[in-house]
N, C-alpha and C positions, 0 to 999 in steps of 0.2 A: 474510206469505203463505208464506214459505220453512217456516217451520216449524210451517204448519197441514198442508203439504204433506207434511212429515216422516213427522208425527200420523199423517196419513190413510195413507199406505203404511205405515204400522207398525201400525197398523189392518188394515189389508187383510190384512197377512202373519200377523198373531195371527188372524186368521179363517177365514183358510185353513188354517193348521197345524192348530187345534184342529175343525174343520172333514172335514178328512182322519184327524187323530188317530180321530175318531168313524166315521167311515168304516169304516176298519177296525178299529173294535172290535165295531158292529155285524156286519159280516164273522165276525167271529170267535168272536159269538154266536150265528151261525145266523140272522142278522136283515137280509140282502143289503136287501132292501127299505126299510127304512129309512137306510140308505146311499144308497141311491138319490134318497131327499128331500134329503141330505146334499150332493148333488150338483146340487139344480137351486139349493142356496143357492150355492157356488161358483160357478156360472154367476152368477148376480147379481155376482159382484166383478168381473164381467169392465169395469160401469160406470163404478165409481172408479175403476179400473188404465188404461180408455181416459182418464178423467179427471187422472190423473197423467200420462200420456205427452201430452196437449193441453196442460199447466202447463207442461212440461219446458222447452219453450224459454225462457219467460220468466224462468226459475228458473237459466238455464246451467248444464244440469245437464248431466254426464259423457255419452259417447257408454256407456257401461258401463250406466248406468243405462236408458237408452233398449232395450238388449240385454235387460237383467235381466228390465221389465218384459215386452217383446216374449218373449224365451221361457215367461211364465208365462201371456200372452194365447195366444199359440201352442198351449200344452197342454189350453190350456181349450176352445179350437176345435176340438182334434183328440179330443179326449176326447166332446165334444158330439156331432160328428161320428158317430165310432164307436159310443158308449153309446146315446145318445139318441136319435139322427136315422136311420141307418143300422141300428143296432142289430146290428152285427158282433159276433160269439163268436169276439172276437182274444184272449183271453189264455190261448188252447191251441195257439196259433202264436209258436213261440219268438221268431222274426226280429221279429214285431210287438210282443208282450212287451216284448223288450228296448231296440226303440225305442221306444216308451212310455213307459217307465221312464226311458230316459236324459233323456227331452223332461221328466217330472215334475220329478228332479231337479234340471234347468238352471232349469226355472220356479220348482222351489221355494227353490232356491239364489241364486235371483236377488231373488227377495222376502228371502230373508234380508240380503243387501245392503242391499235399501231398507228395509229396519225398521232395521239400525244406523244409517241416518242422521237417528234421533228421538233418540239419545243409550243412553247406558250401561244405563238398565232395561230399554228396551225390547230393545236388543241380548240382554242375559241374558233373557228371557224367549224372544223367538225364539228362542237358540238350543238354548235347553231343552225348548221345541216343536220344533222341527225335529227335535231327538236323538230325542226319543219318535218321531214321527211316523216319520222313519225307523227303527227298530228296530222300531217295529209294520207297515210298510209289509214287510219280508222273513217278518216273524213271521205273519202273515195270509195271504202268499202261498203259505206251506212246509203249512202249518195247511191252507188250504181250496183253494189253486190257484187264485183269482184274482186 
C-alpha cells in the first residue's frame, strides 16, 4: 500500500504541474477560457489529495507531509473560493496577488515533496514540471497580468 500511495501523490503532482503548465499557456494564447476548464480538472485532485491525507496515518507518514498536502488542499479551496464561487478580480490587488502566489507555491512545493517519494523518475519529472510551470507562471503574469 505504501508505494501505490507513493504512485498516487506522484500522480497527483504530475497532474497538476502539467495541469497549470496548460493554464498558462492558454493564458498566454489569448485562450483564458479554456484555463478555466483547466481549473475545474484541478479541483478534482482535491479527492485523491483528501485520499492521501485519510492513508497518512496508517502509512506513518512525516508531519511534513501532512503540511505539504494541506497547503496544496488550502490553495485549491482558496482558488475555488475566489475564481469560481465568489468570483473576485483579485489579481489587480497586489497584497491578494502575492498571497496567492506564495499559498500556490507552498502547495505546489509541497506536492513536489510528495512526488519524490515514488523514487528517482518521478522526482526528475516533477521537477522538470515544476521548473517550467514556474517560469511560465512569472512569464504569463508580466505577458497578460493575471
Amino acid at each position: 500500500m505504501f508505494e501505490k500511495m507513493n504512485l498516487l501523490g506522484a500522480m497527483v503532482a504530475i497532474a497538476f504541474f502539467v495541469s497549470a503548465i496548460l493554464v498558462f499557456i492558454f493564458r498566454l494564447l489569448g485562450r483564458p477560457q479554456y484555463g478555466r476548464w483547466m481549473g475545474y480538472f484541478e479541483f478534482i485532485l482535491i479527492l485523491p489529495l483528501i485520499f492521501l491525507l485519510l492513508t497518512a496515518p496508517q502509512l506513518h507518514r512525516p508531519v511534513l507531509y501532512y503540511i505539504q498536502i494541506g497547503c496544496m488542499l488550502s490553495w485549491l479551496i482558496v482558488a475555488a473560493i475566489l475564481d469560481y464561487i465568489l468570483k473576485i478580480d483579485f489579481r489587480h490587488v497586489r497584497w491578494m496577488v502575492i498571497g496567492f502566489v506564495m499559498l500556490f507555491f507552498a502547495g505546489t512545493g509541497g506536492m513536489l515533496g510528495v512526488a519524490t517519494n515514488a523514487g528517482r523518475g518521478w522526482s526528475f519529472a516533477s521537477i522538470i514540471l515544476f521548473l517550467v510551470m514556474a517560469v511560465l507562471t512569472f512569464i504569463q503574469r508580466a505577458v497578460t497580468g493575471m
